[in-house]
mmJSON file of the N, C-alpha and C atoms, coordinates in Angstrom:
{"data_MODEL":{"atom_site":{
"group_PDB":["ATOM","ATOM","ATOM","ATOM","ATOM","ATOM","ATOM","ATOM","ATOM","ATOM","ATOM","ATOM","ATOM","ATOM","ATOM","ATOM","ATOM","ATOM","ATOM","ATOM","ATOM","ATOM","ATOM","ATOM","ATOM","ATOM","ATOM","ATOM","ATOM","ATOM","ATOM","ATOM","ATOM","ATOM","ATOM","ATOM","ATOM","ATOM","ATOM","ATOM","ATOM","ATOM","ATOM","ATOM","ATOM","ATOM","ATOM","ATOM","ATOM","ATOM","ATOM","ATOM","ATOM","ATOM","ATOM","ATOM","ATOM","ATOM","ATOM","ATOM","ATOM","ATOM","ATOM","ATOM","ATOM","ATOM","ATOM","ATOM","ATOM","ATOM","ATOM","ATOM","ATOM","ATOM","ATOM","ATOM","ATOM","ATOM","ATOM","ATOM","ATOM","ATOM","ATOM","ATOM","ATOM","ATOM","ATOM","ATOM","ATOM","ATOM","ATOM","ATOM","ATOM","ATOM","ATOM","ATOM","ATOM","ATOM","ATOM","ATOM","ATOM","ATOM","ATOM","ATOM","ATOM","ATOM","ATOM","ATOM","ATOM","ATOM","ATOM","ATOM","ATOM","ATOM","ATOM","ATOM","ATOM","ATOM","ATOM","ATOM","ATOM","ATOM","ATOM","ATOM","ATOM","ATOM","ATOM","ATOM","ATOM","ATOM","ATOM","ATOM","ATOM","ATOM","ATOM","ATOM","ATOM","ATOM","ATOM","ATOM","ATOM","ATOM","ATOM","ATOM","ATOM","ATOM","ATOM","ATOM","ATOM","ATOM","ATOM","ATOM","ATOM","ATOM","ATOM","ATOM","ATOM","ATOM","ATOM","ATOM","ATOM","ATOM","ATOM","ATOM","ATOM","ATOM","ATOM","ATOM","ATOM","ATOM","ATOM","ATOM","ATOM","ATOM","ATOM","ATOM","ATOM","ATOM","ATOM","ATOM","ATOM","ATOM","ATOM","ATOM","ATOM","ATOM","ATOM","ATOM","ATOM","ATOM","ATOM","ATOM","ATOM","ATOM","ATOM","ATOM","ATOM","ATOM","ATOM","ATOM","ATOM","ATOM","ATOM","ATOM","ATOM","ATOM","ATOM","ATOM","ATOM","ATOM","ATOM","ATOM","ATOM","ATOM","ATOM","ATOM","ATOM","ATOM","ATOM"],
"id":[1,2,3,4,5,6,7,8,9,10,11,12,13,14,15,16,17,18,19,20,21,22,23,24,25,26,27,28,29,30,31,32,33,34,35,36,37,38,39,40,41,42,43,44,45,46,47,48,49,50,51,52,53,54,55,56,57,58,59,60,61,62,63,64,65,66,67,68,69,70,71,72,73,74,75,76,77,78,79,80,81,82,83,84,85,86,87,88,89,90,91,92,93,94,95,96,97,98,99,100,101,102,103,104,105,106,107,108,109,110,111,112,113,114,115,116,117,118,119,120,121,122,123,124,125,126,127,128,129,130,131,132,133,134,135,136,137,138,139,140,141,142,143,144,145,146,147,148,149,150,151,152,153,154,155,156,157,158,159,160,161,162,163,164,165,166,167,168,169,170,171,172,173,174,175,176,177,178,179,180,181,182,183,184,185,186,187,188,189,190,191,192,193,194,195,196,197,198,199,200,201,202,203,204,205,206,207,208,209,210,211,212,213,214,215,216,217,218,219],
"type_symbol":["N","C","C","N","C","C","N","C","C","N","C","C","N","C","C","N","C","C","N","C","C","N","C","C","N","C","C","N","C","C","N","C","C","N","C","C","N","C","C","N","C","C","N","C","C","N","C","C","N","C","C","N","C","C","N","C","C","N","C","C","N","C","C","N","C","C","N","C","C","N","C","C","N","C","C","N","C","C","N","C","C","N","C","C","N","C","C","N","C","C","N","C","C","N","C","C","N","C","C","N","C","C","N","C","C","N","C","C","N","C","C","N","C","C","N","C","C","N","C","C","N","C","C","N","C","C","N","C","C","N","C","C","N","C","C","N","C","C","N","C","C","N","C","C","N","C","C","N","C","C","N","C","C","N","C","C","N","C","C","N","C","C","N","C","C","N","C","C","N","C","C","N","C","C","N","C","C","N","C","C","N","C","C","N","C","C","N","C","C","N","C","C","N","C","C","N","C","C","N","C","C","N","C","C","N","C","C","N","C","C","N","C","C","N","C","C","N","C","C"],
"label_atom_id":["N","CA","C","N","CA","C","N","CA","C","N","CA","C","N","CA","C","N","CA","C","N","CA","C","N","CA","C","N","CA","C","N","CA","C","N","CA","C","N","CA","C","N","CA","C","N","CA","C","N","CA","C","N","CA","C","N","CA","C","N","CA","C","N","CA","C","N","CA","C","N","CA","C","N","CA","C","N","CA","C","N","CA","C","N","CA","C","N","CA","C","N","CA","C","N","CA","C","N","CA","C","N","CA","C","N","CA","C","N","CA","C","N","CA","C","N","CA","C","N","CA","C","N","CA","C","N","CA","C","N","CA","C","N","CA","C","N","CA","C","N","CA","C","N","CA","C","N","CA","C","N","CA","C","N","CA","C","N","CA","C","N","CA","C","N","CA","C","N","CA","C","N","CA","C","N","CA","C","N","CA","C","N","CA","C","N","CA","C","N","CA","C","N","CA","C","N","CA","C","N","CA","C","N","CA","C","N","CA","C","N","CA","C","N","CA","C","N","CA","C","N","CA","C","N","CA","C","N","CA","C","N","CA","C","N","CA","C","N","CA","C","N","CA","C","N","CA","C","N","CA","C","N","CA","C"],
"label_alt_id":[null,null,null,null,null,null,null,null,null,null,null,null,null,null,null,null,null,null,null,null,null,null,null,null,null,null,null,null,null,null,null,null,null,null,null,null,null,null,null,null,null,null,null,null,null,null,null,null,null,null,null,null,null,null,null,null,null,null,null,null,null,null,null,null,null,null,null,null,null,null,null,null,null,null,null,null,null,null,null,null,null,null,null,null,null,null,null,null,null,null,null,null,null,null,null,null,null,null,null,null,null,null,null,null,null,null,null,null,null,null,null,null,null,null,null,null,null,null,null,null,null,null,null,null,null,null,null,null,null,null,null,null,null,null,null,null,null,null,null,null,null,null,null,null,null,null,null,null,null,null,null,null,null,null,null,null,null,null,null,null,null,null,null,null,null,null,null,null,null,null,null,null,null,null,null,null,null,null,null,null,null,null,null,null,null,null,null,null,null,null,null,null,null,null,null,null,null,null,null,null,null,null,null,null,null,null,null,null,null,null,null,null,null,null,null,null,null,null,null],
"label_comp_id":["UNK","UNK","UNK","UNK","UNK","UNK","UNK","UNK","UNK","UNK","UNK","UNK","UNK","UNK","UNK","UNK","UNK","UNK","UNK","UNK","UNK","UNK","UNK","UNK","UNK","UNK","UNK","UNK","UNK","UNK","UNK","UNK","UNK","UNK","UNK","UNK","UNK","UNK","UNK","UNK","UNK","UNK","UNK","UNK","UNK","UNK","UNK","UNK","UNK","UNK","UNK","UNK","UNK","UNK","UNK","UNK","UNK","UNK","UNK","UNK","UNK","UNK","UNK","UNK","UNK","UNK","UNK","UNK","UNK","UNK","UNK","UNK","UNK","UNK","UNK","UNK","UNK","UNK","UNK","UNK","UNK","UNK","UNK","UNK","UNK","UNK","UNK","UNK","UNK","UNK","UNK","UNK","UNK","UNK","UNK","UNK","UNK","UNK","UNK","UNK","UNK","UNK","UNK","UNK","UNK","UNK","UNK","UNK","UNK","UNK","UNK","UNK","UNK","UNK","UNK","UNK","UNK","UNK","UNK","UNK","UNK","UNK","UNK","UNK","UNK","UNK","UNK","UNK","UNK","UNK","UNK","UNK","UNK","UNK","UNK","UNK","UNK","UNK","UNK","UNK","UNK","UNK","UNK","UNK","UNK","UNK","UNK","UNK","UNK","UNK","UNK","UNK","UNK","UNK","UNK","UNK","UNK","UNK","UNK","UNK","UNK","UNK","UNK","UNK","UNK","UNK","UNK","UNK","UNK","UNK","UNK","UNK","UNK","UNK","UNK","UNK","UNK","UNK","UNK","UNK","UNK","UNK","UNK","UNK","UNK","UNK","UNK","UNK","UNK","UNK","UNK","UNK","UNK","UNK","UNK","UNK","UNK","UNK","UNK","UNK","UNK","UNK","UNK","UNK","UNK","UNK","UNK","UNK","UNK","UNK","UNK","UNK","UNK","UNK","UNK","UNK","UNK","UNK","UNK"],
"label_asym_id":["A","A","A","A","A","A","A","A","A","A","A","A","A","A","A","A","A","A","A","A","A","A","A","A","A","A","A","A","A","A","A","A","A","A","A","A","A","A","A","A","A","A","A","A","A","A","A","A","A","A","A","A","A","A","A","A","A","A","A","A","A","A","A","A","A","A","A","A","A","A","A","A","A","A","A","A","A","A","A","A","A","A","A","A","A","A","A","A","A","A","A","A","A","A","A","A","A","A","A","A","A","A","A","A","A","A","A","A","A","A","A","A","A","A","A","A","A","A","A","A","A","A","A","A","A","A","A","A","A","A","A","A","A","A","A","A","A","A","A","A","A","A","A","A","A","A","A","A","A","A","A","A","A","A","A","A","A","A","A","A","A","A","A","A","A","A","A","A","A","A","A","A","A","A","A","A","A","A","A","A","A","A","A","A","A","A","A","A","A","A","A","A","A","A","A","A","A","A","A","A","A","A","A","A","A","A","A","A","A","A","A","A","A","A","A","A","A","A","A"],
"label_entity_id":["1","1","1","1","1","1","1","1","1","1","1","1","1","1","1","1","1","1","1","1","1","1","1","1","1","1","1","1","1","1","1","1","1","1","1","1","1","1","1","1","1","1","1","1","1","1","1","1","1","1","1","1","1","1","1","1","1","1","1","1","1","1","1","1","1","1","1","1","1","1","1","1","1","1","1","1","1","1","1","1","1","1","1","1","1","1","1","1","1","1","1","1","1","1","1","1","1","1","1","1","1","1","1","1","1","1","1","1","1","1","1","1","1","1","1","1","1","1","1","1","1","1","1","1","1","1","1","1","1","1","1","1","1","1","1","1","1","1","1","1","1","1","1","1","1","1","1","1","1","1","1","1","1","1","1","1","1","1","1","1","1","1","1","1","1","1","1","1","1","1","1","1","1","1","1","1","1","1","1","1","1","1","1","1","1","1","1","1","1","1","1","1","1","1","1","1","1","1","1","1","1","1","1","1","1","1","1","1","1","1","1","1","1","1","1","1","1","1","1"],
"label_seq_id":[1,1,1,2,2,2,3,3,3,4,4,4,5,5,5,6,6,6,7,7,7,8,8,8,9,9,9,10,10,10,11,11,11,12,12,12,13,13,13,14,14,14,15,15,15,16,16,16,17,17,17,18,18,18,19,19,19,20,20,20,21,21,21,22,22,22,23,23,23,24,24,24,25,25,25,26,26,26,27,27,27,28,28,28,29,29,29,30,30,30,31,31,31,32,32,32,33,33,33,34,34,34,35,35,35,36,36,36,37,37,37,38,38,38,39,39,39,40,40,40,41,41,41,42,42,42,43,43,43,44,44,44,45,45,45,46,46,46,47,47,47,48,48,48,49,49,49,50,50,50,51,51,51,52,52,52,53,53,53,54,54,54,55,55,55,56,56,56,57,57,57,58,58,58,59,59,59,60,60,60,61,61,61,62,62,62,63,63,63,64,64,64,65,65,65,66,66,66,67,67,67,68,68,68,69,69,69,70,70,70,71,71,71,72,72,72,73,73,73],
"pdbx_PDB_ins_code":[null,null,null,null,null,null,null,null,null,null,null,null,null,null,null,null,null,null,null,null,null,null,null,null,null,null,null,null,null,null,null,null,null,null,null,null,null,null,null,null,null,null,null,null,null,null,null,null,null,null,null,null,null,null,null,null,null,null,null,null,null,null,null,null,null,null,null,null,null,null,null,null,null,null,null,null,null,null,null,null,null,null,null,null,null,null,null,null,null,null,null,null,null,null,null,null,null,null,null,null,null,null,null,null,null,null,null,null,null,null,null,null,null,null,null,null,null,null,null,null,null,null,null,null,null,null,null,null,null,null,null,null,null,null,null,null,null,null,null,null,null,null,null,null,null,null,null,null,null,null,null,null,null,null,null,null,null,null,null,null,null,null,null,null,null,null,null,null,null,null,null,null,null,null,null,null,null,null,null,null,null,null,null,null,null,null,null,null,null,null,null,null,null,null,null,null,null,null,null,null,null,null,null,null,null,null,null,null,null,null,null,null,null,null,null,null,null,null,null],
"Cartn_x":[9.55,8.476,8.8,8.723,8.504,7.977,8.235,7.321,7.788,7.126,6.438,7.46,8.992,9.389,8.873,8.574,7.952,6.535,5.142,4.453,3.989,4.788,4.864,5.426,5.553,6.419,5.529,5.583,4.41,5.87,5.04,5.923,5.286,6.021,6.194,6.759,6.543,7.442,7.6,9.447,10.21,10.677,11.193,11.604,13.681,14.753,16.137,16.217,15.668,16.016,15.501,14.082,13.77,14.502,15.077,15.508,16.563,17.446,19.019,19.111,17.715,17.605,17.212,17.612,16.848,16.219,16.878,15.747,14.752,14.882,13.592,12.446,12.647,11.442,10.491,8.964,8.264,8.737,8.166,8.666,8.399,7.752,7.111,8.148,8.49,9.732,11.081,11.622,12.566,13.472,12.674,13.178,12.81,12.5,11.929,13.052,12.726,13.897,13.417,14.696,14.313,14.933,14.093,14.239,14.92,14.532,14.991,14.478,15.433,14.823,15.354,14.417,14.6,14.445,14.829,14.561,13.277,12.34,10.876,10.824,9.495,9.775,10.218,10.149,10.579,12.105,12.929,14.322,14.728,14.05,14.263,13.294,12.634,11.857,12.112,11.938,12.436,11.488,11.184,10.32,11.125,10.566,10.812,9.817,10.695,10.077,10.683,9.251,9.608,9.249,9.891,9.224,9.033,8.136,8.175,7.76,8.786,8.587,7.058,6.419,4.744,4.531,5.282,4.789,4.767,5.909,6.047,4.304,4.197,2.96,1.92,2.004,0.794,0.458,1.815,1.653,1.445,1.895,1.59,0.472,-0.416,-1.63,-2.839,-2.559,-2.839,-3.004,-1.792,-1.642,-2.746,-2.53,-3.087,-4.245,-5.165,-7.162,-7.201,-6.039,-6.104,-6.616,-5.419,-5.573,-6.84,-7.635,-8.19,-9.834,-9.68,-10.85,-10.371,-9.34,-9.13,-9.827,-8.863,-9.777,-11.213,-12.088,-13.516,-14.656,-13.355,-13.894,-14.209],
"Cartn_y":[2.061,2.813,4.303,4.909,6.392,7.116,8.234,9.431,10.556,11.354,12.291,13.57,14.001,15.159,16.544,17.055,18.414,18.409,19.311,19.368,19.826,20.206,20.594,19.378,18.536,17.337,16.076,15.297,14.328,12.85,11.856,10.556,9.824,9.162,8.664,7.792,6.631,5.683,6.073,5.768,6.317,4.88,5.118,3.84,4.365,3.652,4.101,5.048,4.263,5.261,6.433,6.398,8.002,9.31,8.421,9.064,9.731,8.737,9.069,9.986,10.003,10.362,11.683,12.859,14.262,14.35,14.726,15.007,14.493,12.614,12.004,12.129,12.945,12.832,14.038,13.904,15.1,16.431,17.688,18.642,19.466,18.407,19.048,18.495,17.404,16.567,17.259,17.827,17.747,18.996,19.791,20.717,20.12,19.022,18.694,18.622,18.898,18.088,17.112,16.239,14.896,15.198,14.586,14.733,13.871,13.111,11.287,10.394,9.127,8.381,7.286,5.988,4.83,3.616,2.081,1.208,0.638,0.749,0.112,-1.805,-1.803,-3.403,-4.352,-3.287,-4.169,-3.826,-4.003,-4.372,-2.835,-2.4,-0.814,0.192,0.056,0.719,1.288,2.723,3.43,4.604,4.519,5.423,6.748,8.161,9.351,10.492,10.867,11.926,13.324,13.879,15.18,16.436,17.247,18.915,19.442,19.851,20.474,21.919,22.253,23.784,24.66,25.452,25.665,26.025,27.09,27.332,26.207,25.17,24.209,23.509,22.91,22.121,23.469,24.103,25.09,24.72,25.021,24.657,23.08,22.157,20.862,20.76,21.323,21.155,21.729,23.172,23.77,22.415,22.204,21.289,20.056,19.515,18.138,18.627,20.133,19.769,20.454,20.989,21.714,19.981,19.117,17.872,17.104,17.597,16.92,17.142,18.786,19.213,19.269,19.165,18.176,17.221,16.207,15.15,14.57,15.761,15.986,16.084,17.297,17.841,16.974],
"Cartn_z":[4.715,4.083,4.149,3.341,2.885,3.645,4.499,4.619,4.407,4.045,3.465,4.521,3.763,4.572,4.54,3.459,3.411,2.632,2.967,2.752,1.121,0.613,-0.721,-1.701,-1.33,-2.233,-2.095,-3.214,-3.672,-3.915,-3.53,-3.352,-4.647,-5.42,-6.75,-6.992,-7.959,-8.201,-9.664,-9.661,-10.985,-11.373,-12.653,-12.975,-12.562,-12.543,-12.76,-13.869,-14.794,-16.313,-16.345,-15.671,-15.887,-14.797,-13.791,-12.837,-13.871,-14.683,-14.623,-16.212,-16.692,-18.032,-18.214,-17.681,-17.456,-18.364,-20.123,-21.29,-21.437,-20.922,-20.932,-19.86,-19.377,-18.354,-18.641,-18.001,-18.59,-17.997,-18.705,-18.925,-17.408,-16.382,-14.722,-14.398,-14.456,-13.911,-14.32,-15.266,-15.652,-14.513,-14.053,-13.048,-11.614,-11.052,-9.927,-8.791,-8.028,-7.005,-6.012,-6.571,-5.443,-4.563,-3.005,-1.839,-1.158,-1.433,-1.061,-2.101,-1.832,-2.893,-2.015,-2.591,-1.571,-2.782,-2.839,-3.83,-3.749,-4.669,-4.786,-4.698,-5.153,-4.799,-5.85,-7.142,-8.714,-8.715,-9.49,-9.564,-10.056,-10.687,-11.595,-11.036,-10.219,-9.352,-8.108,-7.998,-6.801,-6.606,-4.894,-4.282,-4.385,-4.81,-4.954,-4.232,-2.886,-2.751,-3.714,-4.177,-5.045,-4.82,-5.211,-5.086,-6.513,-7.26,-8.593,-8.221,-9.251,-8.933,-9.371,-8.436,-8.804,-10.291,-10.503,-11.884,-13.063,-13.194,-13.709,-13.444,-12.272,-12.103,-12.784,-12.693,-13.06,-14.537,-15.061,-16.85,-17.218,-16.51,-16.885,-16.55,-15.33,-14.889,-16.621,-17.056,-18.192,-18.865,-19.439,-20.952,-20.703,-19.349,-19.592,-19.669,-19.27,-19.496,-20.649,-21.427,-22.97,-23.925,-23.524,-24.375,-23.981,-22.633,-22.569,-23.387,-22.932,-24.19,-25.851,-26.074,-27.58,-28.283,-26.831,-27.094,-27.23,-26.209,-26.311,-27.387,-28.289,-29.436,-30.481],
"occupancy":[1.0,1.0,1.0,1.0,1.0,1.0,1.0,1.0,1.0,1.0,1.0,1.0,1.0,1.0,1.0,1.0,1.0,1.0,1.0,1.0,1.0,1.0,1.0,1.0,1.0,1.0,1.0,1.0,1.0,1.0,1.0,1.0,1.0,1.0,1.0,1.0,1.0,1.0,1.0,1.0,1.0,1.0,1.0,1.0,1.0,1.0,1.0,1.0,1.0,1.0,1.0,1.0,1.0,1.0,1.0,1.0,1.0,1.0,1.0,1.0,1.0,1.0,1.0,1.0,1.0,1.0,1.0,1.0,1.0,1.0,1.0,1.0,1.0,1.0,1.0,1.0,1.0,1.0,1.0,1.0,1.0,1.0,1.0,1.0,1.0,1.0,1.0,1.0,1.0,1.0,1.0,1.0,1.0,1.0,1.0,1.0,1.0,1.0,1.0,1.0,1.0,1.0,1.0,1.0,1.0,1.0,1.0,1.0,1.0,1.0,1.0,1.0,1.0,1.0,1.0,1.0,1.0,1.0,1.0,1.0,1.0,1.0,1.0,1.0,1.0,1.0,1.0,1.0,1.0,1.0,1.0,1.0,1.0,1.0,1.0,1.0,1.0,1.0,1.0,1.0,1.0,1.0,1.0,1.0,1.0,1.0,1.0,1.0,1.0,1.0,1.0,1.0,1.0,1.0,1.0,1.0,1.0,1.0,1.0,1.0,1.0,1.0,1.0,1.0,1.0,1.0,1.0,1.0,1.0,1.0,1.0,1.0,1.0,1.0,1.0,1.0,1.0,1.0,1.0,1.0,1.0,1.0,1.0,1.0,1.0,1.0,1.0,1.0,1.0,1.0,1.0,1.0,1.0,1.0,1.0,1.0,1.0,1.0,1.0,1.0,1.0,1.0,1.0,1.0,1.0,1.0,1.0,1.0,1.0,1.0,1.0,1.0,1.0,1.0,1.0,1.0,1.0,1.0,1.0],
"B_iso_or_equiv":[0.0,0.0,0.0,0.0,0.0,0.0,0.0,0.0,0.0,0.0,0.0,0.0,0.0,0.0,0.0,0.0,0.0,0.0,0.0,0.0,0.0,0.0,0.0,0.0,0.0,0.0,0.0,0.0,0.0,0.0,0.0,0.0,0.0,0.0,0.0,0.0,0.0,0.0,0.0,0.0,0.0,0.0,0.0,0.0,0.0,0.0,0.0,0.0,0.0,0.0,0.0,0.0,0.0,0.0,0.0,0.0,0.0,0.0,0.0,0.0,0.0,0.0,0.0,0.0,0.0,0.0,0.0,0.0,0.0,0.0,0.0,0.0,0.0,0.0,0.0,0.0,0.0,0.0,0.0,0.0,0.0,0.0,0.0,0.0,0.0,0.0,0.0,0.0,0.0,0.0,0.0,0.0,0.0,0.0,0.0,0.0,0.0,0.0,0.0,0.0,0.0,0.0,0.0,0.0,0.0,0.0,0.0,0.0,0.0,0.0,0.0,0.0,0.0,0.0,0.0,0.0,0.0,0.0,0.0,0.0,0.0,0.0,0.0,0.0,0.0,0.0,0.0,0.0,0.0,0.0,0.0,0.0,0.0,0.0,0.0,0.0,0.0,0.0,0.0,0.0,0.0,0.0,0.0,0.0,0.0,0.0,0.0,0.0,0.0,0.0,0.0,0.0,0.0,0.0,0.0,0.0,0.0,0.0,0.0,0.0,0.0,0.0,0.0,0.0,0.0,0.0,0.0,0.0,0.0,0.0,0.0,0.0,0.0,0.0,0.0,0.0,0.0,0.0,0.0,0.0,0.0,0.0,0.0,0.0,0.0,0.0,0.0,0.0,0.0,0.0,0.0,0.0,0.0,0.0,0.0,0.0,0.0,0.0,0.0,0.0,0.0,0.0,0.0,0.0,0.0,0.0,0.0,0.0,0.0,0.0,0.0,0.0,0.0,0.0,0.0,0.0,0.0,0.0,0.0],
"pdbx_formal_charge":[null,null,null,null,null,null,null,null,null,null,null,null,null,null,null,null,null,null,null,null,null,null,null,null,null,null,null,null,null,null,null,null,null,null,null,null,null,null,null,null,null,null,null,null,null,null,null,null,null,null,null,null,null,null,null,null,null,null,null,null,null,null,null,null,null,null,null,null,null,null,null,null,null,null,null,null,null,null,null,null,null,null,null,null,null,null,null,null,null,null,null,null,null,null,null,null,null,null,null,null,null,null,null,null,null,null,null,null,null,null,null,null,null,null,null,null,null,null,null,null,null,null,null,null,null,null,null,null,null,null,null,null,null,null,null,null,null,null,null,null,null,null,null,null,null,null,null,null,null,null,null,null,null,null,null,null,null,null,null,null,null,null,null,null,null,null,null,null,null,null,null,null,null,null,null,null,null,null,null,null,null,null,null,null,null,null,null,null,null,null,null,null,null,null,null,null,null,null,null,null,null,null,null,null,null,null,null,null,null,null,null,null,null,null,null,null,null,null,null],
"auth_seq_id":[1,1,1,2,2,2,3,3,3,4,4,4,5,5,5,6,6,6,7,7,7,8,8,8,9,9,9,10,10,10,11,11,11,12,12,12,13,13,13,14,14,14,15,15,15,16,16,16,17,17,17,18,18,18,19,19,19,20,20,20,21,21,21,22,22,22,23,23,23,24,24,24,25,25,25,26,26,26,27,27,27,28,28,28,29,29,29,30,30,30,31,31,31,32,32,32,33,33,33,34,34,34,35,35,35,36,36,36,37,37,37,38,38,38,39,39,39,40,40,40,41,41,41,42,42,42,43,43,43,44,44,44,45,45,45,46,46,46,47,47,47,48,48,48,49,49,49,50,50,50,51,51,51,52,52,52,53,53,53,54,54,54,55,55,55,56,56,56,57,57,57,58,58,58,59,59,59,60,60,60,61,61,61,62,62,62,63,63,63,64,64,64,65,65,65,66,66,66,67,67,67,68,68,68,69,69,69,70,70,70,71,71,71,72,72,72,73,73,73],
"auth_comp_id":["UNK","UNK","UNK","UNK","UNK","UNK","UNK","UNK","UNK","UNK","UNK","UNK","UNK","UNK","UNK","UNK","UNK","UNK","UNK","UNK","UNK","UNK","UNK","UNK","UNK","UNK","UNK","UNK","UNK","UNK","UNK","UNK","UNK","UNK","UNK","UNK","UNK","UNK","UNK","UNK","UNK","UNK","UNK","UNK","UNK","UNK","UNK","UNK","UNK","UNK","UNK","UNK","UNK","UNK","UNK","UNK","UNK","UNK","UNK","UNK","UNK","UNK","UNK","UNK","UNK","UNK","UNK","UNK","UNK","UNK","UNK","UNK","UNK","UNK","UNK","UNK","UNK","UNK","UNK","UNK","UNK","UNK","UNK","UNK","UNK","UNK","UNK","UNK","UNK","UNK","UNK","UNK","UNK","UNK","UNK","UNK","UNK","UNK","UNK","UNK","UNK","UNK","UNK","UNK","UNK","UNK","UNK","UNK","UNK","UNK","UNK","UNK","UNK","UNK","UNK","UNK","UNK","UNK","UNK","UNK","UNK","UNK","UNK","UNK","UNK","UNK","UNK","UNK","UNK","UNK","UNK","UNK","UNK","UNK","UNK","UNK","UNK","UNK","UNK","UNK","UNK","UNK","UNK","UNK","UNK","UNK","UNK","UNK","UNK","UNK","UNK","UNK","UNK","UNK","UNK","UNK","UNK","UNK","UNK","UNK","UNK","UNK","UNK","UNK","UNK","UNK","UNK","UNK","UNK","UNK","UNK","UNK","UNK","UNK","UNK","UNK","UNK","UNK","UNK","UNK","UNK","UNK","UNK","UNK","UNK","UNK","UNK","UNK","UNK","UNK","UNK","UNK","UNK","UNK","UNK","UNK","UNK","UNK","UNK","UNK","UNK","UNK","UNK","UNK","UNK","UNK","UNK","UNK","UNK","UNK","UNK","UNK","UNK","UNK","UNK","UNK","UNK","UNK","UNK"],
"auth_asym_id":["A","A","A","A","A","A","A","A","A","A","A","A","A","A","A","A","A","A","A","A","A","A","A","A","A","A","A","A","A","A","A","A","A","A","A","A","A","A","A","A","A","A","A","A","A","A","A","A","A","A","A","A","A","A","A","A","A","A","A","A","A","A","A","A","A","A","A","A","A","A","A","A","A","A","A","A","A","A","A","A","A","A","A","A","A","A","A","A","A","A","A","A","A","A","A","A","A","A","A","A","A","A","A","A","A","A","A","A","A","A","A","A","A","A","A","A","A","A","A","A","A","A","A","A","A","A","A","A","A","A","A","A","A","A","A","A","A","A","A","A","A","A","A","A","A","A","A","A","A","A","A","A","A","A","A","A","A","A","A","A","A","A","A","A","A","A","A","A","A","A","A","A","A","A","A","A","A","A","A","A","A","A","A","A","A","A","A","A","A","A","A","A","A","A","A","A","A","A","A","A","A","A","A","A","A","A","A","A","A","A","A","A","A","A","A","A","A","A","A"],
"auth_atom_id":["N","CA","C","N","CA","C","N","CA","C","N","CA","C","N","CA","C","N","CA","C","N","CA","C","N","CA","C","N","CA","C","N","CA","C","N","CA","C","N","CA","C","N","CA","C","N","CA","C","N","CA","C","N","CA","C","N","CA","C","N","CA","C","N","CA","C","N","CA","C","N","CA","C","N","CA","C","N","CA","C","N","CA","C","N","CA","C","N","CA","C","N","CA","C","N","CA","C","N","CA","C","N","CA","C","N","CA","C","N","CA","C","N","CA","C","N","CA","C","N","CA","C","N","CA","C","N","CA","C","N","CA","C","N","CA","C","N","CA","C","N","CA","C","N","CA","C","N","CA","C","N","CA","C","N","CA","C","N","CA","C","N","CA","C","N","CA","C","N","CA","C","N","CA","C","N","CA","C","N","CA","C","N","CA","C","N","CA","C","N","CA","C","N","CA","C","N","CA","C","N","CA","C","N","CA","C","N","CA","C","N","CA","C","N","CA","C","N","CA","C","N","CA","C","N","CA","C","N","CA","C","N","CA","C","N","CA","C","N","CA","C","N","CA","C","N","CA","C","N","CA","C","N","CA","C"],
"pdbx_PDB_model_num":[1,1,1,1,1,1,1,1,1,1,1,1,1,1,1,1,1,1,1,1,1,1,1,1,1,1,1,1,1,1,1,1,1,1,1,1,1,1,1,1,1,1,1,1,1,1,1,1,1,1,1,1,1,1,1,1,1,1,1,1,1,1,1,1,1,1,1,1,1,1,1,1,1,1,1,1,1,1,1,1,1,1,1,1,1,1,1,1,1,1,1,1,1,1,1,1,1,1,1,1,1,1,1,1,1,1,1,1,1,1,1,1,1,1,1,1,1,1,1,1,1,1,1,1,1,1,1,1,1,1,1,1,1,1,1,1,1,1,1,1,1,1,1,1,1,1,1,1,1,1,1,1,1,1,1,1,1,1,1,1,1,1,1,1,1,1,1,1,1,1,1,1,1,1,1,1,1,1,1,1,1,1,1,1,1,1,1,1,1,1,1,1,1,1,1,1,1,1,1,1,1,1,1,1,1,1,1,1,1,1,1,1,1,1,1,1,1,1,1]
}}}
């Protein structure tokens, strides 16, 4: 089981492909750094500890309640 090395980094399950696919992953992810990574319990599944860089989370944090009052409207 996973724990949690630095206080700034959030534990995640990735699939292989998104791990190994930089362009494909979202635009918070695509600068992240993994910390460790360990194999999950599905066959393509793997535990990820991550760090995203703040400003990154800042702007993905933005976009997702922009779309969300969009969607409101």
């Amino acid at each position: 089981m996973m724990k949690k090395l630095l206080d700034n980094s959030v534990i995640e399950i990735w699939s292989g492909r998104y791990i190994n696919n930089l362009s494909g992953r979202s635009l918070v992810d695509r600068r992240a750094k993994i910390i460790q990574i360990e194999p999950g319990s599905s066959d393509n599944g793997y535990i990820v500890e991550i760090v995203r860089e703040e400003e990154d989370a800042k702007k993905d944090e933005f976009i997702k309640k922009r779309l969300n009052i969009l969607k409101e409207e």
